[in-house]
C-alpha positions in Angstrom: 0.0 0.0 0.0 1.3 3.4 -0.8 1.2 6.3 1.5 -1.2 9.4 0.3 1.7 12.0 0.0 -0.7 14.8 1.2 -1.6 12.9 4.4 2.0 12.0 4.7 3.3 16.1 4.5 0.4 17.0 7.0 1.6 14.4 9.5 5.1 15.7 9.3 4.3 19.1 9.2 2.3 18.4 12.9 5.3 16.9 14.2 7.3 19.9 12.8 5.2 22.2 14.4 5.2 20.0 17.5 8.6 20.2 17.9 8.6 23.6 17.3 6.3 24.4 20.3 8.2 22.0 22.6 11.4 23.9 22.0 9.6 27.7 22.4 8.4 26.3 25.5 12.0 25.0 26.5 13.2 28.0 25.5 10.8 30.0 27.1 11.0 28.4 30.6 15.6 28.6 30.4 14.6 32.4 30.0 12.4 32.4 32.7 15.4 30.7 35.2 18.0 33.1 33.8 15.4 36.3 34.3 15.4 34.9 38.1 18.5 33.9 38.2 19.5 38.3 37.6 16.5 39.4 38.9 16.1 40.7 35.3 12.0 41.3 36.2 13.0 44.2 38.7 16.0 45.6 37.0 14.3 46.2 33.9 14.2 50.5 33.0 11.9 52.3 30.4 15.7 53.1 28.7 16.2 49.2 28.1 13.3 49.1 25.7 14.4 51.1 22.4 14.3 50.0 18.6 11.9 47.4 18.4 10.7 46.9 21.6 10.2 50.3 22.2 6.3 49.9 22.3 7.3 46.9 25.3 7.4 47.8 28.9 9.1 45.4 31.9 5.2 44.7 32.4 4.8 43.5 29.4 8.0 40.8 29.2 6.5 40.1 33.0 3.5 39.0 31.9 5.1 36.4 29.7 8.1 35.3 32.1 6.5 35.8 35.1 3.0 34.6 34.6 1.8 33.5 30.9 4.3 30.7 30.3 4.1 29.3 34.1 0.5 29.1 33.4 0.9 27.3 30.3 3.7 25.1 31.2 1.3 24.0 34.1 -1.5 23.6 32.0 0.1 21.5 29.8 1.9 19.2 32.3 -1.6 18.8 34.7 -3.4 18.1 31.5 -1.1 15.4 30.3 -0.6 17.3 26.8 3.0 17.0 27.3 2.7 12.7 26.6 0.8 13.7 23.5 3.3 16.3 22.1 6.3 14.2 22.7 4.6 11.3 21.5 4.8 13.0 18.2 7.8 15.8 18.0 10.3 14.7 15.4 
């Protein structure tokens, strides 16, 4: 039996994209322990957001550090998603 090539790309584009999300989450979380780790959260200034994060405020990389991706790592681990996404990451 051969494989339908369409079927075939969209499985390996999901595991792609899989692995893709995996390591923005790793990532995510090692930036999280190294913002801790320097305290980076409190020692951020308004002068430390120029050229393209100049619409950004220390609130704003909080948020994501310090309370979105905690929230979604925890999701995802109490949820069991994690067995299902490394199930399939390539």
């Amino acid at each position: 039996m051969t494989a339908n090539p369409v079927r075939s790309n969209h499985i390996s584009r999901v595991r792609a994209a899989t692995t893709e999300l995996i390591d923005a989450i790793d990532k995510l979380v090692a930036l999280k322990k190294e913002s801790d780790a320097l305290d980076l959260l409190n020692a951020f200034t308004a002068e430390d957001f120029v050229g393209e994060n100049a619409y950004l405020s220390a609130a704003d990389i909080v948020a994501i550090t310090g309370t979105s991706m905690p929230a979604i790592n925890t999701f995802i681990a109490n949820n069991f998603h994690y067995t299902n996404l490394y199930k399939v990451r390539t």
